[in-house]
C-alpha positions in Angstrom: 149.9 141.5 119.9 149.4 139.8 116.5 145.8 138.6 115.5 145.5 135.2 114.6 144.0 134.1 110.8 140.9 134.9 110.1 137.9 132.9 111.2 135.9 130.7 108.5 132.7 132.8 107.5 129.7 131.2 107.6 126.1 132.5 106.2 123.1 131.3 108.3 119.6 131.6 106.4 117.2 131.9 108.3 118.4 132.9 111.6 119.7 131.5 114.6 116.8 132.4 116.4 114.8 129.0 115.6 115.4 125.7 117.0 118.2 124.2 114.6 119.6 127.8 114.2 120.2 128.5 117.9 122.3 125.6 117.7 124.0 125.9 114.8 125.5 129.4 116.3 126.0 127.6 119.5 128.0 125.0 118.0 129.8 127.2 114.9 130.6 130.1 117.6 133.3 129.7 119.1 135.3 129.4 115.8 133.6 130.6 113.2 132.1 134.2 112.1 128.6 134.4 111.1 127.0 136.3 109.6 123.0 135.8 110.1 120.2 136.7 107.7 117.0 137.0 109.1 114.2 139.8 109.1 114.7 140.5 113.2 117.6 141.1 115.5 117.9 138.7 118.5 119.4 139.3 121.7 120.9 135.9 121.6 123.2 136.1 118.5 124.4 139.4 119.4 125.6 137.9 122.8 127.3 135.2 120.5 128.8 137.6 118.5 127.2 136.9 115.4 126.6 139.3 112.4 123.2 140.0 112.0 122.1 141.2 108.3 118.4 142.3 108.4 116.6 140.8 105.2 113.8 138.4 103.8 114.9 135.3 102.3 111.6 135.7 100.4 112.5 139.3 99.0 116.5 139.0 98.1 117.2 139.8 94.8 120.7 139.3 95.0 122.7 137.0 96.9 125.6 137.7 95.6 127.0 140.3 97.4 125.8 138.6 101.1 128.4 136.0 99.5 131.4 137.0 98.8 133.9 135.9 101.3 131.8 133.2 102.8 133.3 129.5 103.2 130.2 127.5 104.2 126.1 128.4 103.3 123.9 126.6 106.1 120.2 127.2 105.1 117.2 126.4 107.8 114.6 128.7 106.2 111.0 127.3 106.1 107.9 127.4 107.2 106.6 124.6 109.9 102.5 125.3 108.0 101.0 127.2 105.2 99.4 127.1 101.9 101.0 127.5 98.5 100.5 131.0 98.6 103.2 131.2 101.7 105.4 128.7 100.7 106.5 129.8 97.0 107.9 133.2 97.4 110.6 131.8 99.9 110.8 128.6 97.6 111.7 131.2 94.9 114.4 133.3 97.6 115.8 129.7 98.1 116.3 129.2 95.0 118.1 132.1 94.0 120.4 131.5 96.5 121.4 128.1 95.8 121.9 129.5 92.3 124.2 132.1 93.2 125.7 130.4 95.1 126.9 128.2 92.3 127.7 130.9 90.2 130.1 132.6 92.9 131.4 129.0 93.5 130.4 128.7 97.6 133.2 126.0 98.9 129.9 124.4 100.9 126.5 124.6 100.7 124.4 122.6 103.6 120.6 122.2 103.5 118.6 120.9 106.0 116.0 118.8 104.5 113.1 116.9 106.4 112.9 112.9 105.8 110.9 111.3 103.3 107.1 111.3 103.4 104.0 109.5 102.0 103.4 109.9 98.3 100.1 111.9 98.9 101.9 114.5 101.0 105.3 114.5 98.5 102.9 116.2 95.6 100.4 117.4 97.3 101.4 119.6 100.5 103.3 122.9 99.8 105.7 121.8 102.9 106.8 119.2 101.0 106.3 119.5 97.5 108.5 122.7 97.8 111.1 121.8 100.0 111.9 119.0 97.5 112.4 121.7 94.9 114.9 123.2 96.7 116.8 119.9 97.6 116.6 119.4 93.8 118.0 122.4 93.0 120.7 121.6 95.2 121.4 118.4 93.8 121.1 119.4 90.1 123.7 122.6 91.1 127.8 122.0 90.8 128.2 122.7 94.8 130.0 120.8 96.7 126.7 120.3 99.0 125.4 117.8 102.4 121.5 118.1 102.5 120.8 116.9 105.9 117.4 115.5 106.8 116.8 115.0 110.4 113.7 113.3 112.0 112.2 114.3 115.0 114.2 116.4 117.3 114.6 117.9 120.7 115.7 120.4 122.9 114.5 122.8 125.4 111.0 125.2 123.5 111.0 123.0 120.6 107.8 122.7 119.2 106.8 119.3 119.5 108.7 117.3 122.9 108.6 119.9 125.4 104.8 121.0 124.0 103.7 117.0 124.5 105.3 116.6 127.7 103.7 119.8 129.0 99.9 118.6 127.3 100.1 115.6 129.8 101.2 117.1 132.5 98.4 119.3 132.3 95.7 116.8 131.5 97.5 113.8 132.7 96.3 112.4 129.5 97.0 112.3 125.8 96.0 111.0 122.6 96.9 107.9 121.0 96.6 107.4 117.3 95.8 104.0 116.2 98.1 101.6 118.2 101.1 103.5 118.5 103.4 100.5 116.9 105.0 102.9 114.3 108.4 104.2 115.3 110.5 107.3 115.5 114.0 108.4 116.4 114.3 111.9 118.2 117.6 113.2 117.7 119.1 116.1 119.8 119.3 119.9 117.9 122.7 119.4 119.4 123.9 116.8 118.0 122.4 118.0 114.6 124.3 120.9 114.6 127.7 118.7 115.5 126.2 116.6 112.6 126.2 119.9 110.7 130.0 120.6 111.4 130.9 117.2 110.6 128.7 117.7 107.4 130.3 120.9 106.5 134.0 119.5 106.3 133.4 117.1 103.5 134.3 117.5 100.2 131.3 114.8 98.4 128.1 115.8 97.8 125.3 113.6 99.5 122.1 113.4 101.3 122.1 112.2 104.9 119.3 110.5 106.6 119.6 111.7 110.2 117.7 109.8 113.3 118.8 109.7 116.5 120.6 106.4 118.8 117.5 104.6 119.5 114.7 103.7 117.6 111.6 103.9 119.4 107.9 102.8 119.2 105.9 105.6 119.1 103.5 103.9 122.8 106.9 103.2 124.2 108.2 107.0 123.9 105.1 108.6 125.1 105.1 106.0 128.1 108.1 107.2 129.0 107.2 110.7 128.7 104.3 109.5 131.0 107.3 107.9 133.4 109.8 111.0 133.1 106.3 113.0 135.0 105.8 110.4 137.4 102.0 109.5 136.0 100.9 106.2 134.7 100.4 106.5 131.1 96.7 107.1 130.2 95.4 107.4 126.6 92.6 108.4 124.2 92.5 106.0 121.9 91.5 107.6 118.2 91.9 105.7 114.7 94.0 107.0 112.2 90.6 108.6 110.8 90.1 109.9 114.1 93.1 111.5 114.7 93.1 113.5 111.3 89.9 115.2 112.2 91.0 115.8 115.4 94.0 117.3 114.4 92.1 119.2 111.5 89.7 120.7 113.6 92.9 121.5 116.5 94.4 123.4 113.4 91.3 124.8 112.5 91.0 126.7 116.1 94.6 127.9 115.7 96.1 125.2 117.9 99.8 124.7 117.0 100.4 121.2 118.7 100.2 119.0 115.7 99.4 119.9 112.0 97.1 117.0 109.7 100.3 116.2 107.7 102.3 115.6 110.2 100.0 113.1 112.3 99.6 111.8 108.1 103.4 111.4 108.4 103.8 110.2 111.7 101.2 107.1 111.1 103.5 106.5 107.7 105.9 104.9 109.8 108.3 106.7 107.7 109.9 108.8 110.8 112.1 105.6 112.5 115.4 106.7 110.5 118.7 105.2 111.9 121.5 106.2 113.7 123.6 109.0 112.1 127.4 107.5 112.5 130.1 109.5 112.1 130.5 111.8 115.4 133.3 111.5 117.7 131.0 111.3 120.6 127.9 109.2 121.2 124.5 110.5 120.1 122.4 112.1 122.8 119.5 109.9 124.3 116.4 111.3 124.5 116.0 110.3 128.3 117.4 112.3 130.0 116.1 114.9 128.4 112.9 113.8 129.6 113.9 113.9 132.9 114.9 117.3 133.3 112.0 119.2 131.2 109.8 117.0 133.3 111.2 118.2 136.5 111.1 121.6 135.1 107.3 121.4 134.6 106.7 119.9 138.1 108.8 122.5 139.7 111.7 119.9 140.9 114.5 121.0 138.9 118.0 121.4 140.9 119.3 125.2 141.4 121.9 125.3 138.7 120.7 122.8 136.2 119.7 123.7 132.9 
């Protein structure tokens, strides 16, 4: 029995333990090989068949060698928080790679980005002040490169959905910051790693604004993560002010829920990006999503779903 040509190789920094990762082995699997670089093994990508490398992108020295033979570079290394001091020596592993990656000419280089923020937290916060250094670097390289900034996004244990959606259905309450009239687009980690694909078969090199199919106000979403739990949507109302102290001192006693930058970011209005066009299939809506986490947390989920 012959074998058929080799699979595409793809190199994964960061892991595809995390959210986008996950998805991005999900989605790259069945016809790619990847290779995965990350400090920790994970039961997951070994199921998937993926090649896991055990390394830092902090520490690497040399990228050169984990490159050789690789068609497509898909980066999702970062840090959600942290100071400066956290932030630059995997700013400086980035970097290294997306210059070796030059060097050893790396067909396709894809970089997920985040969306832009406020001026304030642009120069100011290490989560943003570096990230843009890397999407510079990628931009000032000769790669053939898509850095792909998605807005909020959503799938079962991510970080911010799932985590609001279980806060009120345990208090039957949440917070509401100023009057809730600024907008967002949640986009499935599915479709960004379709996104990804799509992104990873051009040949131009471009930045992509990626939101989701329907641009929400940010008082219509939560009432309808109120809806999805079958309570009526009850608030505390905080200003803007409010809401940063809040947050501050939340972060302070090692809550994870929401950081100050990101409520910062969120009251920007900056977060309502459009539609990403392009896929053969239709974005997923954020509804139904809804629907089942919520029945998960009530205990009303089907046998077999999910």
């Amino acid at each position: 029995m012959t074998e058929g040509p080799p699979r595409p190789r793809l190199l994964l920094v960061g892991g595809g333990t995390g959210l986008v990762g996950r998805h991005i082995v999900a989605e790259f699997g069945r016809d790619w090989h990847i290779v995965s670089l990350h400090r920790h093994p994970s039961p997951g990508e070994a199921a998937a068949g993926v090649e896991f490398v055990s390394g830092d992108a902090c520490t690497v020295a040399d990228w050169a060698p984990l490159l050789r033979g690789v068609d497509l570079v898909v980066n999702v290394a970062w840090y959600r928080t942290g100071s400066l001091r956290r932030f630059r020596p995997l700013t400086e592993g980035l970097l290294r790679l997306v210059a070796a990656a030059d060097r050893v000419g790396v067909p396709r280089f894809v970089h997920i980005s985040v969306p832009d923020s406020p001026a304030s937290l642009e120069t100011n916060l290490p989560y943003m002040a570096l990230k843009r250094r890397i999407d510079r670097a990628v931009e000032q390289s000769g790669l053939s490169y898509a850095i792909v900034r998605p807005t909020m996004l959503f799938a079962p244990r991510d970080k911010l959905v799932t985590v609001m959606l279980r806060t009120m259905n345990r208090y039957h309450r949440f917070p509401m910051f100023e009057d809730g009239n600024y907008h967002m687009s949640p986009i499935a980690a599915a479709d960004l790693a379709r996104i990804v694909r799509l992104e990873a078969a051009r040949a131009d090199r471009r930045n992509v604004m990626v939101g989701g199919p329907r641009r929400w106000k940010y008082r219509d979403l939560t009432d309808a993560m109120f809806q999805a739990l079958g309570l009526p949507p009850k608030y505390f109302p905080l200003s803007g002010r409010g809401a940063v102290r809040l947050t501050w001192l939340l972060e302070h006693l090692g809550s994870t829920l929401l950081y100050v930058y990101e409520v910062e970011w969120l009251l920007s209005d900056m977060l309502g990006l459009p539609p990403y066009e392009g896929l053969e299939q239709p974005l997923l809506p954020v509804e139904p999503f809804l629907a089942e986490e919520a029945a998960r947390l009530r205990g009303t989920r089907r046998a077999g779903r999910g």
